[in-house]
N, C-alpha and C positions, 0 to 999 in steps of 0.2 A: 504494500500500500504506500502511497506518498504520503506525504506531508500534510498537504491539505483535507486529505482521507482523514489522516489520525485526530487531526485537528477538530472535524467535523462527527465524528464517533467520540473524542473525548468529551464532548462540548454537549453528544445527546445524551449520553448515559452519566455522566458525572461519576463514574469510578473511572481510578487510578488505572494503568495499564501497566503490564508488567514486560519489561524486554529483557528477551535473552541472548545468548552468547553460547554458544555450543552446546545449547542446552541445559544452562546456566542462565538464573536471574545474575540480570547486570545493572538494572537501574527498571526505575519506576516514573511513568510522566502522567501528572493530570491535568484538569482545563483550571484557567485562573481564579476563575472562581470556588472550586473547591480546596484549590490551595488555600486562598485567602481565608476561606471558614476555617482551612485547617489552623494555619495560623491564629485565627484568633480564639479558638478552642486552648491550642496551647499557652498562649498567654493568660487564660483566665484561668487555666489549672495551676500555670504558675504564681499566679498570684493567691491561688485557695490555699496551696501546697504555705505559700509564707505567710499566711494568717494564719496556718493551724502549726506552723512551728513555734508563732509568736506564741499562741494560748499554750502551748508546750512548753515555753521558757519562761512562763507568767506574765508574759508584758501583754496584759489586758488592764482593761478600766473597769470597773463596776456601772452596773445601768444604771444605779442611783445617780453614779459622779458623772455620769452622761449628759445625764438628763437636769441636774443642776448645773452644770457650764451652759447647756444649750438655754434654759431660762435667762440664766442671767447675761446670755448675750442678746437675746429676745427681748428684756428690761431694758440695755445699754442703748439699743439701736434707737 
């Protein structure tokens, strides 16, 4: 297939395609758009992943201390 084949098949079905190499996976290509979700999947697990190290090392707030900062910048404004 050429170029514009795979382009057009990655862009209908939105999975990844896999290429081989003497019958060997060699690499993996998908349409930009699912890259892009993929990316942004993995940025928000990495950011789950470092909120729950923080609650791991203690460094969290109490709701109570939440909730009195946010009044009193609510009072301030």
């Amino acid at each position: 297939a050429n170029a514009a084949e795979v382009l057009e098949r990655l862009a209908e079905r939105r999975e990844p395609m896999l290429i081989t190499q003497n019958g060997e996976a060699r690499a993996v290509i998908q349409d930009i758009a699912s890259y892009e979700e993929t990316q942004e999947t993995l940025a928000l697990l990495k950011i789950l992943a470092l909120g729950n190290r923080e609650v791991e090392d203690g460094r969290v707030t109490p709701l109570g201390e939440v909730v009195r900062r946010l009044r009193a910048r609510k009072t301030a404004a």
